[in-house]
C-alpha positions as CSV (number, residue, x, y, z in Angstrom):
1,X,-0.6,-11.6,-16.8
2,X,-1.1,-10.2,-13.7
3,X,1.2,-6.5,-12.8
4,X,0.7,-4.7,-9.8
5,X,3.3,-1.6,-10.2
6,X,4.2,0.6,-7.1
7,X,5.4,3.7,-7.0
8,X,5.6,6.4,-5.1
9,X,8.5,5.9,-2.7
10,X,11.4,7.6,-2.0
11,X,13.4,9.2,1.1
12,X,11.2,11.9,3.2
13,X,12.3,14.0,5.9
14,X,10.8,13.2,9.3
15,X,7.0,14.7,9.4
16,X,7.1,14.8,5.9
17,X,4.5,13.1,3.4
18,X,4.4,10.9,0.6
19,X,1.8,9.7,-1.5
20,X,2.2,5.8,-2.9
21,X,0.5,4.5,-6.1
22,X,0.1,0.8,-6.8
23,X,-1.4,0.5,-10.8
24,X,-2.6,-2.4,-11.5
25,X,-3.4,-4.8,-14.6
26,X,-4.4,-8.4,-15.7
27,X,-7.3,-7.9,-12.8
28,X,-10.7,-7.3,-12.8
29,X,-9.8,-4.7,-10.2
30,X,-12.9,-3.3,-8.7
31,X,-13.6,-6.7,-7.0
32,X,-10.3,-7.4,-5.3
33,X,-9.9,-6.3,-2.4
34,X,-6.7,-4.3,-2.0
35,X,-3.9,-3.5,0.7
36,X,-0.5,-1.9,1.6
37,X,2.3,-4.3,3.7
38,X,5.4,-2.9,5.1
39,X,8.3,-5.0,5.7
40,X,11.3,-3.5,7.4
41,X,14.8,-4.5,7.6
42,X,14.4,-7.7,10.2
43,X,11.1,-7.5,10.7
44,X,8.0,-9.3,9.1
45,X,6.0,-8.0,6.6
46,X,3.0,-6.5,8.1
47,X,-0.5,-5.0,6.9
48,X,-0.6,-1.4,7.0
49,X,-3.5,-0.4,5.5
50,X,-6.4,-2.1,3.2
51,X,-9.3,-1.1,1.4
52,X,-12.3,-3.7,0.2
53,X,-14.0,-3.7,-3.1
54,X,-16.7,-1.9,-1.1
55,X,-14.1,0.7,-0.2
56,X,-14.3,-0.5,3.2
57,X,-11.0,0.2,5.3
58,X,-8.7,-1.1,8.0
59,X,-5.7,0.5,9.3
60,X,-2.9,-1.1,10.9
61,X,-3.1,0.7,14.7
62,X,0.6,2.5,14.7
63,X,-0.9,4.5,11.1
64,X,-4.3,5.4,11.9
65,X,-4.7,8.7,12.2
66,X,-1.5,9.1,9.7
67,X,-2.0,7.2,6.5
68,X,-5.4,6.9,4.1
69,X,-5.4,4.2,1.5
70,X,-8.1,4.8,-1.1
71,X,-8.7,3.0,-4.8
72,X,-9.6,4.7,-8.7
73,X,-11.5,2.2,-9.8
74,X,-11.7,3.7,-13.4
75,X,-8.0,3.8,-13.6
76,X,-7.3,0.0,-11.7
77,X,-5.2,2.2,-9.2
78,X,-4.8,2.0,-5.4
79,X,-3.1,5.0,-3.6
80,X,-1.6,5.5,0.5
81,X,-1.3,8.8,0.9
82,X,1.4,9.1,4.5
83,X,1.6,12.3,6.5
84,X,3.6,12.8,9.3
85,X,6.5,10.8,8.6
86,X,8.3,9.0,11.3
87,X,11.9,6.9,10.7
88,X,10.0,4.0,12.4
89,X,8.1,4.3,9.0
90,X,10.8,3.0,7.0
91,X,10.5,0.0,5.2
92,X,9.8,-1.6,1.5
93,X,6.2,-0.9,0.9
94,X,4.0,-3.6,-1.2
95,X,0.8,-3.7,-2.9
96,X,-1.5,-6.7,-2.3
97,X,-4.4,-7.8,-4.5
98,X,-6.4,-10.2,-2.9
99,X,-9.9,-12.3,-4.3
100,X,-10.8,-14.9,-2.1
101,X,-13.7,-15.9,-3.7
102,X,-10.9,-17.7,-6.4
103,X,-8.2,-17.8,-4.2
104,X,-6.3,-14.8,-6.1
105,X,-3.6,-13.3,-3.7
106,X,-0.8,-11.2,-5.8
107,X,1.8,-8.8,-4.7
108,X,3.6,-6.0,-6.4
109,X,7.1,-5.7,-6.2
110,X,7.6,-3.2,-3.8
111,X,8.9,0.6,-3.4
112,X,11.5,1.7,-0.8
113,X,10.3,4.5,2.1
114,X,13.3,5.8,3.5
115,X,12.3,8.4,6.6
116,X,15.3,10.1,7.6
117,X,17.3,13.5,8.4
């Protein structure tokens, strides 16, 4: 059975930082390649950061700068560590485990970010 478990989030004053951790199990985790969404009230979810299973990364545009994904292999962990905080970064954040090669896409179930004074 496959579990991808977030956790992490939480409510951050503007400028602040959090640090999210998505553990994962049921994978042979070092070759999937992993992300972070964002969905927001009334929005769509979209790709804020991802990391391939040769710890290649891509950063959605409005993060770069802001936001570092990176993975623990040894511990089946993927991690977005968010400085500088802004309300616009509010939103439930989800892990993605994606293997294309078998046409494995899983999600977590997502952890609130809450950016406010």
């Amino acid at each position: 059975q496959v579990q991808l478990v977030e956790s992490g989030g939480g409510l951050v004053q503007p400028g602040g930082s959090l640090r999210l951790s998505c553990a994962a199990s049921g994978i042979t985790f070092k070759i999937y390649d992993m992300g972070w969404y964002r969905q927001a009230p009334g929005k769509q979810r979209e790709l804020v950061a991802s990391i391939s299973s040769g710890r290649v990364t891509n950063y959605a545009d409005s993060v770069k700068g802001r936001f570092t994904i990176s993975r623990d292999n040894a511990n089946n962990t993927v991690y977005l560590q968010m400085n500088s905080l802004n309300p616009e970064d509010t939103a439930v954040y989800y892990c993605n485990a994606r293997f294309t090669t078998w046409s494995r896409n899983y999600w977590g179930q997502g952890t609130q970010v809450t950016v406010s004074s």
